[in-house]
Each structure stands twice: as C-alpha cells, then as structure tokens.
VEXLO-798907 format. One line per 2 residues: number of its first residue (from 1); for each residue x, y, z of C-alpha. Coordinates in Angstrom, 3 decimals, always signed. Example, Ala and Ser with C-alpha at 12.3 -4.5 7.8 and 13.67 -1.06 7.14 Angstrom:
# VEXLO-798907
1 = +12.300/-4.500/+7.800 ~ +13.670/-1.060/+7.140
//
This chain:
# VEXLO-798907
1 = -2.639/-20.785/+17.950 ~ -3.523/-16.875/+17.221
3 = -5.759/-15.376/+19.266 ~ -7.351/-12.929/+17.534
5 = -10.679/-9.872/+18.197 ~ -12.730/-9.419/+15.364
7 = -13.924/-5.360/+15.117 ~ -16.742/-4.689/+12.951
9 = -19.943/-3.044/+12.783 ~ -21.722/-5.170/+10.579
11 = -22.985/-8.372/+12.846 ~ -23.473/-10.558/+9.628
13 = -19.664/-9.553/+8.763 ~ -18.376/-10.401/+12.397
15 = -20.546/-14.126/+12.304 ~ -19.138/-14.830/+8.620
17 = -15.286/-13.752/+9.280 ~ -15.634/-16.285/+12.206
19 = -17.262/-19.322/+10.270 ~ -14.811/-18.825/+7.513
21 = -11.496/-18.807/+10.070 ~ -13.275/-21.806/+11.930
23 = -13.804/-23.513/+8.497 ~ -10.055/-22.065/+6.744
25 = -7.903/-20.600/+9.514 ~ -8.670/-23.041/+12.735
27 = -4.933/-21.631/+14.016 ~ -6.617/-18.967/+14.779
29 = -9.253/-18.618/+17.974 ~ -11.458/-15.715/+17.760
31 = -12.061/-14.898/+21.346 ~ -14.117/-11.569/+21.359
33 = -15.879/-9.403/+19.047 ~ -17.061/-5.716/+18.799
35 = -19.013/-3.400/+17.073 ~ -17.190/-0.204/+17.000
37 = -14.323/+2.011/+18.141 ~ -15.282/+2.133/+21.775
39 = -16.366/-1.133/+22.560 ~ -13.261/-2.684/+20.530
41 = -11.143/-0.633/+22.542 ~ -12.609/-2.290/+25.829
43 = -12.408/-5.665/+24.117 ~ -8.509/-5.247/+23.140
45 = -7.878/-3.790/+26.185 ~ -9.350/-6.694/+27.811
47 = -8.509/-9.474/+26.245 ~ -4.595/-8.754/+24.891
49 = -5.501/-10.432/+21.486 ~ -2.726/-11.054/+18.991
51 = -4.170/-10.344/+15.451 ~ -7.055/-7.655/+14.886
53 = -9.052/-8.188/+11.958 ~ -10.385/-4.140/+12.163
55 = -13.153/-3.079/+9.838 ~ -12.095/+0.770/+8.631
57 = -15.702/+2.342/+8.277 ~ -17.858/+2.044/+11.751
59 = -20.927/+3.233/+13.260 ~ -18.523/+5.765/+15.978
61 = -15.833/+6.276/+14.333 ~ -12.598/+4.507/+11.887
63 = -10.515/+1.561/+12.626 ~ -7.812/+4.807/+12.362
65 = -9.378/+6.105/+15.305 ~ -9.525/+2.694/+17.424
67 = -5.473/+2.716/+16.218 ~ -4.789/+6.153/+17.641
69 = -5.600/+4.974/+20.914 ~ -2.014/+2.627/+21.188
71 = +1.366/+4.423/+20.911 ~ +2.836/+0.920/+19.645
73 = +0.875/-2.192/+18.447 ~ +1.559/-5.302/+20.495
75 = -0.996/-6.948/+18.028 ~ -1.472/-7.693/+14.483
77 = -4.122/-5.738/+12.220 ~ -5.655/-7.547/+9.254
79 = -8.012/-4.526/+8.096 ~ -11.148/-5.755/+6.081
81 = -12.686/-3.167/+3.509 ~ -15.708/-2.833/+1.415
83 = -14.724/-2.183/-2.125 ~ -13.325/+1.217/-2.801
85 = -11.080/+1.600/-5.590 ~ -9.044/+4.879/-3.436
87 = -9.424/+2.704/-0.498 ~ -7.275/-0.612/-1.758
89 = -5.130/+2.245/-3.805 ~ -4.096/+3.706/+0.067
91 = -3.562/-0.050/+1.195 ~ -1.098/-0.439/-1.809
93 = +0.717/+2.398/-0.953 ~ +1.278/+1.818/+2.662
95 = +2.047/-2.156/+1.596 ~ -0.603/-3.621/+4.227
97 = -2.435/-6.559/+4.247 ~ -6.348/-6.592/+3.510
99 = -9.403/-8.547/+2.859 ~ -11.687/-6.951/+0.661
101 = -15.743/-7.737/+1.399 ~ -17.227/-10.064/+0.837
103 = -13.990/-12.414/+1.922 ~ -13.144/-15.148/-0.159
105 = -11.466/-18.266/+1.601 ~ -8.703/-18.233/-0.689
107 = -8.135/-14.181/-0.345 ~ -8.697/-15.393/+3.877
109 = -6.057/-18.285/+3.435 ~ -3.878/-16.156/+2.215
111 = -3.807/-13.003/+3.622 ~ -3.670/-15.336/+7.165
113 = -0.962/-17.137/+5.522 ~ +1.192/-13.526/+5.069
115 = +0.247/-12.169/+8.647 ~ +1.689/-15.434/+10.147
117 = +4.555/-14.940/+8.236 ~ +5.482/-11.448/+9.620
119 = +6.547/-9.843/+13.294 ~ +4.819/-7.029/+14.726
121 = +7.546/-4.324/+14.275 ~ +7.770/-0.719/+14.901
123 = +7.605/-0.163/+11.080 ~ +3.643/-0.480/+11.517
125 = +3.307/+2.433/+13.219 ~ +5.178/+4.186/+9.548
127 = +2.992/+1.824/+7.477 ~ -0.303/+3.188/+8.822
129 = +0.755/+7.234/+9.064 ~ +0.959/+6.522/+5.248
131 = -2.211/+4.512/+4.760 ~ -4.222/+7.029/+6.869
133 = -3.004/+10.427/+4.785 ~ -3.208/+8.852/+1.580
135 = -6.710/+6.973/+2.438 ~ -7.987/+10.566/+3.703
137 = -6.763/+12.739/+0.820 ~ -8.731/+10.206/-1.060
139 = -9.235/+12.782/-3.842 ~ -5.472/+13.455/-4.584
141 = -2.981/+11.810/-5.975 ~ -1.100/+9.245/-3.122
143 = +1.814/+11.772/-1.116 ~ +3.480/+8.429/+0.052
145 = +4.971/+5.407/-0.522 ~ +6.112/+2.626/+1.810
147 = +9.140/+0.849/-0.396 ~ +10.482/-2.595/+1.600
149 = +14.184/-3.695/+0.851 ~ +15.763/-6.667/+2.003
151 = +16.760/-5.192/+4.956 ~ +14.585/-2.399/+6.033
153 = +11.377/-0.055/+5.339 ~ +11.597/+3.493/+3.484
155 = +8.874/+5.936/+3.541 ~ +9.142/+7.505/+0.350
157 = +7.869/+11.400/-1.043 ~ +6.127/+9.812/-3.790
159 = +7.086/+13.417/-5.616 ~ +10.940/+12.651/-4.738
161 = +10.487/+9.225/-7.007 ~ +12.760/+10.636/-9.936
163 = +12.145/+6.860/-11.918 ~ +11.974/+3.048/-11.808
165 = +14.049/+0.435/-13.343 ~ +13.464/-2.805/-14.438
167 = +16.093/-5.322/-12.764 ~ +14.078/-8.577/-13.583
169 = +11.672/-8.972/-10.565 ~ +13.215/-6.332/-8.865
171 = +12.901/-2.726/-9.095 ~ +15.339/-0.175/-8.518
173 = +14.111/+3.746/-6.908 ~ +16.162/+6.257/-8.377
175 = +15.399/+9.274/-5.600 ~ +16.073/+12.847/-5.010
177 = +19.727/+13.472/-3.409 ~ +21.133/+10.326/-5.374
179 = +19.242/+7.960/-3.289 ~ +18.618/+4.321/-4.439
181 = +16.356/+1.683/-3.181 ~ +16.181/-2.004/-4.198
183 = +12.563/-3.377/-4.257 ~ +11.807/-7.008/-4.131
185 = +8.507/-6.043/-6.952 ~ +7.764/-5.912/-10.365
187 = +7.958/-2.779/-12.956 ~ +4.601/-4.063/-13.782
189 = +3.676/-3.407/-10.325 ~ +4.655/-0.102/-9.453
191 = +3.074/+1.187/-13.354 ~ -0.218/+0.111/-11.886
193 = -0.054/+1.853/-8.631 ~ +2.311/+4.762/-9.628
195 = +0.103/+5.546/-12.914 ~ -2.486/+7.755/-11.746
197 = +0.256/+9.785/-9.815 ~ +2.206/+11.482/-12.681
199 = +4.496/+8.290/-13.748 ~ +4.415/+7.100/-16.782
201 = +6.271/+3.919/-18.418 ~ +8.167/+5.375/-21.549
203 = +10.299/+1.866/-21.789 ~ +9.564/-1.612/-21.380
205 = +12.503/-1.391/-18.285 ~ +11.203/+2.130/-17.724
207 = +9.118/+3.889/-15.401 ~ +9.484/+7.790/-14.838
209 = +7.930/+10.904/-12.884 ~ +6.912/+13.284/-15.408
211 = +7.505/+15.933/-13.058 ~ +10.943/+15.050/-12.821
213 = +11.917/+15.157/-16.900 ~ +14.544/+17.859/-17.706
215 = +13.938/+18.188/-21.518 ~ +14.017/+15.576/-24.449
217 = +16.847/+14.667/-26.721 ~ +14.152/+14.087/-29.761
219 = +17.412/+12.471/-31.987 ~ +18.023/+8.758/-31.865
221 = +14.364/+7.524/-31.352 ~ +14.371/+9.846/-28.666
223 = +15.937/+10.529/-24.922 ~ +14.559/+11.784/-21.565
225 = +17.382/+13.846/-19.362 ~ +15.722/+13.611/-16.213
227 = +16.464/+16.150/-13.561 ~ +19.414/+14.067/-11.758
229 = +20.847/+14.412/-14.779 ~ +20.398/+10.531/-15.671
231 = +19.259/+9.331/-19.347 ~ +15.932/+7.415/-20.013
233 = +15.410/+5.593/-23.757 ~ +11.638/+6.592/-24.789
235 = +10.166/+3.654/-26.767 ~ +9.152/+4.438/-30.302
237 = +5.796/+3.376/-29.186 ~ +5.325/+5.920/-26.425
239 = +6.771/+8.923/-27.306 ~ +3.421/+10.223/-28.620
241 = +1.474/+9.834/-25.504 ~ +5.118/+11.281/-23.473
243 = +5.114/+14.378/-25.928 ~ +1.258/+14.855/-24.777
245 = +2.477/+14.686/-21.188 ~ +5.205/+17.136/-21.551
247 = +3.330/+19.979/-23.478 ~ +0.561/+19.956/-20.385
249 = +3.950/+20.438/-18.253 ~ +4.804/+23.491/-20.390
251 = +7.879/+22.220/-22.280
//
C-alpha cells in the first residue's frame, strides 16, 4: 500500500482524483489533501506521504515552488496538468510522469502502474531542473533534454544533439565531443518532440540538428557532412524542405 497526499487547488479535482484511485488504484491510500503550496507543505511535512500527486498551477504559488522547499525527495510526484500543449512538451523533455485533466482511468492505471514501477532516486532532482526551465521559457524552443540509458540518466544541451539514428527501437545520440548515448525510444519519438527545436528527419533512420549541418554533398541523391564530420543520406523526398532549411541558415 502507497500512501499518497493529493495537492490541488481545485476541490472538485482533489474529490475526483480520490474516487478514481479508490475505484482504479485501491493500492494506494490517500491520507491528506491540500489546496496550495503552503498548506501542502504542512500536509507533507506532516504526514511523510510516499507519492504526491502535485497540481502545477495553484492559487499561492506552483507545484515548482512547493518542490523547492525539499533538497531531496523522499516521495514520489505524479504531477497532474490542465492541457497545455508547452506544458506536456516540458514534461516530455524532462521524461516525467503526468496525468493530463480531466484524468482518464486508463491514463490513472497507467501512469500508477509506471510510478510503482520506479525508485525515488537522486536523478529527480535533474529531471525537474529540466522540466522547470523548459516549462518557464515556455516561449522558446526546449534548452534540455533528459536522455535515459540502460544504466544511467544524461542531461543533454538539446543544442549539443549533433543527430539521431535509427537502431530499431532504439535510438542512438550522436553529441558534441564524440559523445554517444543509447536510448531505449523510437526515431519516431524523438521527431515529434525534437521537431519544433531545429531537427529535422532527412532519412527514414535519420534525424539531424540543422544547426549542426556542415554543407551538402548535392551528388548522389544528396549528402549532409555534419559538423563532427559524420555523413547523413538525405532522402530524395526531403531534400526540398532540407534545402529550405539551410538557405534560412545562410548556406
């Protein structure tokens, strides 16, 4: 059995999240609730709970601000967001778990399933510097990444990303100073959540920073030298759209 403190200042929110864990989750016990930064403080403080589901937007203040408040997190946080598009982008970034409102009871099921699953570890504390600056810089392009490997956590420049690589369900980070990193995600993936921030998929296996292209070899269907020096096949298929991106770079 979780114990768990529900923050939120929405009292219809706080009564619904606890029907639906009653009725979907009953592994976890929802012992206290508040309504904002200061009271949830108390209530934490109080009560030692061992998942937060922490609303981000409240009356006082953000569920960033209740955070600040711990220097390390002997708790879980399940954050639950109204719908913002930059908002869920900053959650993908920082690879934390969310619900979205209003919660569904399969989107409950199994974001409880995936907090269960993992151990409160210092790497939070990394995870939510990352969420935070790219959730506040809402209006720019995402500065970081969190990338997960088998075996630990990289926070990543997204502007050091030199490209992506298909390897099946895998992708592999090509980085500035010859750096590699081994993601357990799909191409497909990272093209969605990378798009918006200057990458562009020139290859079906292919995902690349446009600010990272050295020039193009235009012979052969085409070839991108990227700045490490490393060679990128442009499909026939998306050279048009990459010629567009490189003239707005000045090439």
């Amino acid at each position: 059995m979780m114990r768990a403190v529900i923050v939120d200042d929405e009292i219809n929110a706080r009564e619904t999240l606890g029907i639906m864990l009653k009725m979907y989750a009953p592994e976890i016990e929802v012992i206290a609730e508040a309504d904002g930064v200061k009271s949830g403080l108390q209530v934490i403080n109080s009560n030692q709970p061992d998942l937060l589901f922490l609303d981000i937007q409240m009356g006082d203040g953000s569920g960033f601000d209740l955070l600040s408040y711990f220097s390390s997190y002997p708790f879980k946080v399940l954050f639950v967001t109204a719908y913002e598009e930059y908002a869920l982008k900053a959650f993908k970034f920082s690879a934390l778990d969310y619900l979205v409102k209003p919660v569904t009871p399969d989107d409950l099921i199994r974001a409880v399933g995936k907090v269960k699953e993992t151990s409160a570890t210092d790497s939070f504390k990394s995870q939510m510097d990352v969420l935070e600056l790219n959730y506040e810089n809402k209006n720019k392009p995402p500065e970081k990444i969190i990338l997960k490997t088998s075996d630990a956590i990289y926070v990543v420049e997204v502007k050091e990303i030199i490209r992506c690589e298909s390897d099946d369900n895998y992708t592999k980070f090509y980085l500035e100073e010859g750096n590699k990193l081994m993601v357990s995600k799909t191409l497909k993936e990272f093209d969605e959540m990378l798009g918006k921030a200057g990458f562009l998929r020139v290859h079906q296996s292919h995902l690349i920073n446009i600010n990272q292209i050295d020039h193009l070899v235009k012979k052969d269907g085409g070839m991108l030298i990227m700045k490490d020096k490393s060679e990128v096949p442009v499909a026939s298929r998306k050279k048009d759209q990459l010629l567009k991106q490189i003239q707005k770079l000045g090439f």
